[in-house]
Rosetta silent file (secondary structure, phi, psi, omega in degrees, C-alpha in Angstrom):
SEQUENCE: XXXXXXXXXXXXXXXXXXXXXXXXXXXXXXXXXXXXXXXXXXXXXXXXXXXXXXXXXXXXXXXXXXXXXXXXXXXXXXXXXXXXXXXXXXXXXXXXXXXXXXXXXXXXXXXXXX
SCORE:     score description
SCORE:     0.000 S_00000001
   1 L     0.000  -36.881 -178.801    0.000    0.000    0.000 S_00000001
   2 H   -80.506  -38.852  167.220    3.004    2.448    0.845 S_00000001
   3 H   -37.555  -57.940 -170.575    4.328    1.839   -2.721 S_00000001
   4 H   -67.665  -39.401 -155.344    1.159    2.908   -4.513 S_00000001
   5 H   -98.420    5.155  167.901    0.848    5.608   -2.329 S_00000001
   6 H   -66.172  -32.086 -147.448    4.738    6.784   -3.189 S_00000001
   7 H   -84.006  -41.987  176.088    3.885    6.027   -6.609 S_00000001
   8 H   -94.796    7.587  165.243    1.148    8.390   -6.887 S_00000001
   9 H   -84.683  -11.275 -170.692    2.637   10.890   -4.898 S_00000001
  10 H   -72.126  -73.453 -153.561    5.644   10.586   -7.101 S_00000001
  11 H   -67.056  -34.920  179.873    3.551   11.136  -10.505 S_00000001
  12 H   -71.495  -18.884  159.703    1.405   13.874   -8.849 S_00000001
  13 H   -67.463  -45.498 -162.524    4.547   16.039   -8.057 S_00000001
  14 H   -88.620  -25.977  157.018    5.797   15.705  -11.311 S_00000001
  15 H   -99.685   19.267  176.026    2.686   16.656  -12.751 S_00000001
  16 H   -80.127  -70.859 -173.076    2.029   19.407  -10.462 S_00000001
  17 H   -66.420   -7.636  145.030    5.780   20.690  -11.400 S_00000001
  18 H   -79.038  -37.862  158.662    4.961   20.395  -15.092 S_00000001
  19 H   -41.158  -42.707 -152.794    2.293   22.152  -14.777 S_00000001
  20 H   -94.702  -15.968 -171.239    3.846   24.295  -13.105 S_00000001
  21 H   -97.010  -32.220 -169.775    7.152   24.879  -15.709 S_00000001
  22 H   -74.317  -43.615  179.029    4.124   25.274  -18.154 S_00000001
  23 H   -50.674  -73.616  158.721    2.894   27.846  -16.210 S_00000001
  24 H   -31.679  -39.854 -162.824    6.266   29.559  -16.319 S_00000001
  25 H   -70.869  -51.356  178.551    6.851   28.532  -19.830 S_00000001
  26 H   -77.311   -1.401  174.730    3.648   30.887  -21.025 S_00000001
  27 H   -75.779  -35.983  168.019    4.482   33.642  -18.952 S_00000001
  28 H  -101.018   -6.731  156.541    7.294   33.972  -20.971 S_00000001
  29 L   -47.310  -29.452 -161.955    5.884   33.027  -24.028 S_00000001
  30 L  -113.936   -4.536  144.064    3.484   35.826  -23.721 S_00000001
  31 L   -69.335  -25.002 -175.431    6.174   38.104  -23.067 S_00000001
  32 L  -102.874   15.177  170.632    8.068   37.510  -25.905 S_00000001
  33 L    87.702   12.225  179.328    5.034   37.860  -28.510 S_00000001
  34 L  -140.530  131.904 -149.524    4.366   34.291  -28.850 S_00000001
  35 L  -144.208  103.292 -152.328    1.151   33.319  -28.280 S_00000001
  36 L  -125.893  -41.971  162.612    0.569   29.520  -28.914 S_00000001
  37 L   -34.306  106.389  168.252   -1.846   29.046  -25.430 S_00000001
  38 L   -53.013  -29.238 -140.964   -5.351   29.520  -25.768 S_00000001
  39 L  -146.475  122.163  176.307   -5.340   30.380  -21.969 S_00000001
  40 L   -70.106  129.087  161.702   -3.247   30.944  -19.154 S_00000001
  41 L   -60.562  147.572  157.583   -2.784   27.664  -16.747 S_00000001
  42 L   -74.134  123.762 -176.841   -4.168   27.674  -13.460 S_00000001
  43 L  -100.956   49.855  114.556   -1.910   27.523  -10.610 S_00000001
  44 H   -60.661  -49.567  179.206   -4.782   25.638   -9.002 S_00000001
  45 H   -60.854  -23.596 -163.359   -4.332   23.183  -10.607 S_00000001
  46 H   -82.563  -75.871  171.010   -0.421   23.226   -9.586 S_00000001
  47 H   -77.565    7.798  159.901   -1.362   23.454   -6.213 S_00000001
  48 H   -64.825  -58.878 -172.113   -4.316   21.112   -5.689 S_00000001
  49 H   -56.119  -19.600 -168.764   -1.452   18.712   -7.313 S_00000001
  50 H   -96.301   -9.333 -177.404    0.962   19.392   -5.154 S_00000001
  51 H   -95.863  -36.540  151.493   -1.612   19.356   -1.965 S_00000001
  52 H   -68.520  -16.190  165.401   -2.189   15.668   -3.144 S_00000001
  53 L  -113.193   -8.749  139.394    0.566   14.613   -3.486 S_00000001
  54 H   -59.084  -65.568 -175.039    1.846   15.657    0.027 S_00000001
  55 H   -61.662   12.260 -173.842   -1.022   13.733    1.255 S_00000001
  56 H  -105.320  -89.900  168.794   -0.158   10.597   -0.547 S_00000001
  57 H   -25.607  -48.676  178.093    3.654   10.934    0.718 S_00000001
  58 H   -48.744  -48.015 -166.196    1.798   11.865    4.278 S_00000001
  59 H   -94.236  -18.526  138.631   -0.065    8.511    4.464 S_00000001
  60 H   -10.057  -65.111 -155.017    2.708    7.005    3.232 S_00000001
  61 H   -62.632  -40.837 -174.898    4.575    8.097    6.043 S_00000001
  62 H   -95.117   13.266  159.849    1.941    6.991    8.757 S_00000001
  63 H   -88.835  -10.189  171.153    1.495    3.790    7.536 S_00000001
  64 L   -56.020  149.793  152.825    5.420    3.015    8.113 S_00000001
  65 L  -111.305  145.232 -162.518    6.426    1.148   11.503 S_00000001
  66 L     3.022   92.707  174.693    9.672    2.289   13.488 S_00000001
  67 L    38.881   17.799 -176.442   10.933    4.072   10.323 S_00000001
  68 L  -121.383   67.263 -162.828   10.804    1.175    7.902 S_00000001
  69 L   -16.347  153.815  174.865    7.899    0.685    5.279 S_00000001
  70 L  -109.557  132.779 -172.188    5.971   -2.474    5.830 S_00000001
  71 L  -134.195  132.008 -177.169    6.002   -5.090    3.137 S_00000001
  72 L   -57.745  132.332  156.894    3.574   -8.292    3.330 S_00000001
  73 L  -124.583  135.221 -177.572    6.041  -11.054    2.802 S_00000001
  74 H   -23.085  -38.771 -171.162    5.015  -14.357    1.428 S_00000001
  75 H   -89.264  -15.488 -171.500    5.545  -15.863    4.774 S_00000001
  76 H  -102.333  -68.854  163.463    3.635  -13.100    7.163 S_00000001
  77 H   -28.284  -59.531  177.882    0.693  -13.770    4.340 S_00000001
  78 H   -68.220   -4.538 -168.159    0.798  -17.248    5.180 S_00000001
  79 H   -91.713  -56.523  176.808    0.895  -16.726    8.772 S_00000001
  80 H   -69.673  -12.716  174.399   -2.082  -14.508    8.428 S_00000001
  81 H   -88.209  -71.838  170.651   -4.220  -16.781    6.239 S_00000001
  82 H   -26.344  -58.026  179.700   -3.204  -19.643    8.808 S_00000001
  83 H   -76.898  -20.943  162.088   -4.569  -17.589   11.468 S_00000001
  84 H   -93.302    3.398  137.288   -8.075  -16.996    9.693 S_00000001
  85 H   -31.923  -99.918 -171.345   -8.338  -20.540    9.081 S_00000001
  86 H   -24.531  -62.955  172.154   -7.800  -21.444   12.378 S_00000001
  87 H   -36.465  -62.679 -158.791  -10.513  -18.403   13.250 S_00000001
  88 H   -67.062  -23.243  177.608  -13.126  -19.904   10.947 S_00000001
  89 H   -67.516  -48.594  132.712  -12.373  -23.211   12.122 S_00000001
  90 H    22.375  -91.056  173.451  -13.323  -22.356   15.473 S_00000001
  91 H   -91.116  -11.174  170.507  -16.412  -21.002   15.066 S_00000001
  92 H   -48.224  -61.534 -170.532  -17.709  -23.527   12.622 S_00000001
  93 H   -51.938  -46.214 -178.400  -17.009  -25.936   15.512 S_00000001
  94 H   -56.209  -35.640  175.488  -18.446  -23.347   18.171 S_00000001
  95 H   -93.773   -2.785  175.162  -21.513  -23.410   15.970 S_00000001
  96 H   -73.223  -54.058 -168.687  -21.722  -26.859   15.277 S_00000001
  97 H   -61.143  -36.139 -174.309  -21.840  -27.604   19.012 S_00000001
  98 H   -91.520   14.919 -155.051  -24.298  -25.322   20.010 S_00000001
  99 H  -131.414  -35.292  172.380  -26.874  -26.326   17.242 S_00000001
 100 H   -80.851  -21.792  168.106  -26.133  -30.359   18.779 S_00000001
 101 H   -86.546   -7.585 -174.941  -26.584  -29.182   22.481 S_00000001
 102 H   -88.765  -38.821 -176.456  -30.137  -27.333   20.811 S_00000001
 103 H   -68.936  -62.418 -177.378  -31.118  -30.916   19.002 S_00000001
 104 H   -58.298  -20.654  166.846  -30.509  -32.528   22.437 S_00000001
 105 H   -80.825  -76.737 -169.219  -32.802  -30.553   24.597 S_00000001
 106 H   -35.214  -41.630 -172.814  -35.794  -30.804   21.933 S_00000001
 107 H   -46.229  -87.689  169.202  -34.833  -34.480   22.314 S_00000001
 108 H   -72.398   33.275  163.394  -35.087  -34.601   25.492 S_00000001
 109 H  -119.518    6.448 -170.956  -38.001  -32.433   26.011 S_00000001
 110 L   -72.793  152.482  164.611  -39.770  -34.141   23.484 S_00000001
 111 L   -95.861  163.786  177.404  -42.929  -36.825   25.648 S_00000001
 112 L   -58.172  136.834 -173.174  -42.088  -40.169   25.459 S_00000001
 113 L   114.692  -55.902  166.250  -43.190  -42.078   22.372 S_00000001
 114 L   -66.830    0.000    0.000  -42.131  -39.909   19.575 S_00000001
């Protein structure tokens, strides 16, 4: 999850600072008498990109433990799979039992004969 969210904080800086070089680029474009832009960019747009992709890099940051990103490894998956087995296995049993102590009371509350 902390990859993807470097990854799109990566691409959203870089297209916040193109944007933002673009920005630059027509300012001087349109100084020098050449006028190829329908429009002037919005440096909204520069910073909304650049306000997302701090907050990408942010949760990045608070999903690390003691300064290290956390990466599932094949073996922590299997560990974790193991344990929600084990979970389901459990309660299958927990409900199994309690649906055979439920049979045995109708039984024996049943009259005699039946």
């Amino acid at each position: 999850m902390q990859g993807l969210l470097i990854a799109m904080a990566a691409a959203l800086l870089l297209l916040a600072g193109y944007s933002w070089g673009r920005a630059a680029g027509y300012d001087q474009g349109l100084a020098a008498g050449d006028i190829d832009a329908p429009s002037a960019p919005s440096t909204t747009q520069t910073i909304v990109l650049i306000t997302l992709g701090a907050g990408s890099l942010a949760g990045a940051f608070l999903l690390q433990r003691d300064g290290v990103a956390v990466v599932p490894t094949p073996a922590k998956l299997d560990t974790l799979a193991g344990r929600a087995e084990q979970a389901m296995i459990e309660k299958a049993a927990s409900i199994s039992a309690q649906s055979e102590d439920v049979d045995e009371s109708k039984k024996a509350s049943a009259p005699p004969g039946d």
